[in-house]
N, C-alpha and C positions, 0 to 999 in steps of 0.2 A: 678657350685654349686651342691654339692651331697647331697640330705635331703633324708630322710624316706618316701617311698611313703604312708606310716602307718599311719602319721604326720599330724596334719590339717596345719600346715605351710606347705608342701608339697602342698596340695589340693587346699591352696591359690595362691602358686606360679605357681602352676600348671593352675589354673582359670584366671591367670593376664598375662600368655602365649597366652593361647588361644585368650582371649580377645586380645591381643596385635598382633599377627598372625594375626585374622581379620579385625584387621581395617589398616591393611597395605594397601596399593594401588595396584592393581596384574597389571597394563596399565593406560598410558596418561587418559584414560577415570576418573579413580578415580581421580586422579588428579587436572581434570579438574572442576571436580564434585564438588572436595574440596575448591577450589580460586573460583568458581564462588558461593558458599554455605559461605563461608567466610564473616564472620561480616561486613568487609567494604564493601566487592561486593553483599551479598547475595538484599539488598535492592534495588540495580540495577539491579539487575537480576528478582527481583520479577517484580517491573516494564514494564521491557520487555515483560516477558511472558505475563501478562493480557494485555500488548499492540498487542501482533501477537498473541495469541492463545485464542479462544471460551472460551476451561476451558484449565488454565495457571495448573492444577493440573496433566491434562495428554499433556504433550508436547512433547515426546518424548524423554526429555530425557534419561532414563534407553535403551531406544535401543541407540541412540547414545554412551552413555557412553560404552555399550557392545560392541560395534562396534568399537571404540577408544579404548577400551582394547584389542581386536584381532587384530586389525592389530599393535599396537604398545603395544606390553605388557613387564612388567620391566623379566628380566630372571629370572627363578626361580630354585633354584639348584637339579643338580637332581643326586640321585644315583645309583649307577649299579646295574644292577641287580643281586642278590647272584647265588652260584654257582645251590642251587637248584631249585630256581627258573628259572634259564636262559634253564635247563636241562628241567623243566617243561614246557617251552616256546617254544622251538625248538620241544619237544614231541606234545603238540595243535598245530603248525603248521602245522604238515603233516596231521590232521585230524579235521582241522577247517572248519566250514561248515559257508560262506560267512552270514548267517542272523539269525541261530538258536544256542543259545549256550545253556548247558543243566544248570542246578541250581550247579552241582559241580564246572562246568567250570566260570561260574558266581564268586563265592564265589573266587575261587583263582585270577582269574582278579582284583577282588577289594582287595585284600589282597597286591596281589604286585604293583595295580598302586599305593595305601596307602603308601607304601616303599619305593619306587622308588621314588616318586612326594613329600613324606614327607608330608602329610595330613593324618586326622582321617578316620579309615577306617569307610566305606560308603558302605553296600552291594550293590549290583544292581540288580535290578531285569530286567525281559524280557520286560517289558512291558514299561521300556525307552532305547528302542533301538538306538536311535542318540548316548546317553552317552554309552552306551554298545559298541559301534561301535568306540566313539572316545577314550576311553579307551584303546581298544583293539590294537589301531593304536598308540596310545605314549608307549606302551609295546614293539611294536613292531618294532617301531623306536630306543628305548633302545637297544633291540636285536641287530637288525641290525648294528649300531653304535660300539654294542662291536665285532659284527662278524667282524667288516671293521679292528678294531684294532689288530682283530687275524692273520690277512692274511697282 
């Protein structure tokens, strides 16, 4: 479908993406989340909880589900990296420093995991470095992947 991004039909269809993109499942955990949150089961499930758990509000499960979503997550398509980015990739790797990356280095990282992974771009800052760190390793796993297909 090609509209106007000028369009508030655009803006709408554009909104009912997103929204739709979100509440997909990324791993078993959503899933799981969703049959046991489910009209027929949700009522059984309430039960249990106040039966094993003090407060049935924090039971654990959002780490569960996190957890069931990493080790089993549905695949998510991913695209190669362009030819100037891949140039920019190979050029940070000879002068990647293991724990500090500076604000430009930052900014192109979230540029191209956004590309690559096909999500809204998301700057990153220094100051969450786990994501900065895992970011930087599915960039670099792209890389790698297309170096293997070179050779």
């Amino acid at each position: 479908m090609k509209l106007d991004k000028r369009t508030k039909e655009y803006k709408i269809w554009k909104n009912n993406q997103e929204i739709e993109q979100a509440n997909k499942p990324t791993g078993l955990g959503d899933t799981v989340e969703k049959i046991l949150n489910s009209d027929v089961l949700a009522p059984i499930t309430n039960i249990i909880k106040k039966a094993i758990f003090k407060d049935p509000t924090n039971c654990g499960c959002e780490d569960r589900k996190k957890a069931l979503n990493n080790l089993f997550p549905y695949s998510k398509k991913v695209n190669w990296l362009s030819e100037n980015d891949y140039i920019w990739v190979e050029e940070y790797m000879s002068r990647m420093h293991p724990t500090k990356v500076v604000h430009e280095d930052l900014k192109r990282i979230s540029e191209i995991h956004a590309s690559v992974f096909g999500h809204k771009f998301v700057m990153l800052c220094n100051c969450n470095g786990k994501r900065v760190k895992e970011w930087r390793e599915d960039i670099l796993k792209v890389y790698s992947e297309i170096k293997k297909e070179q050779y």
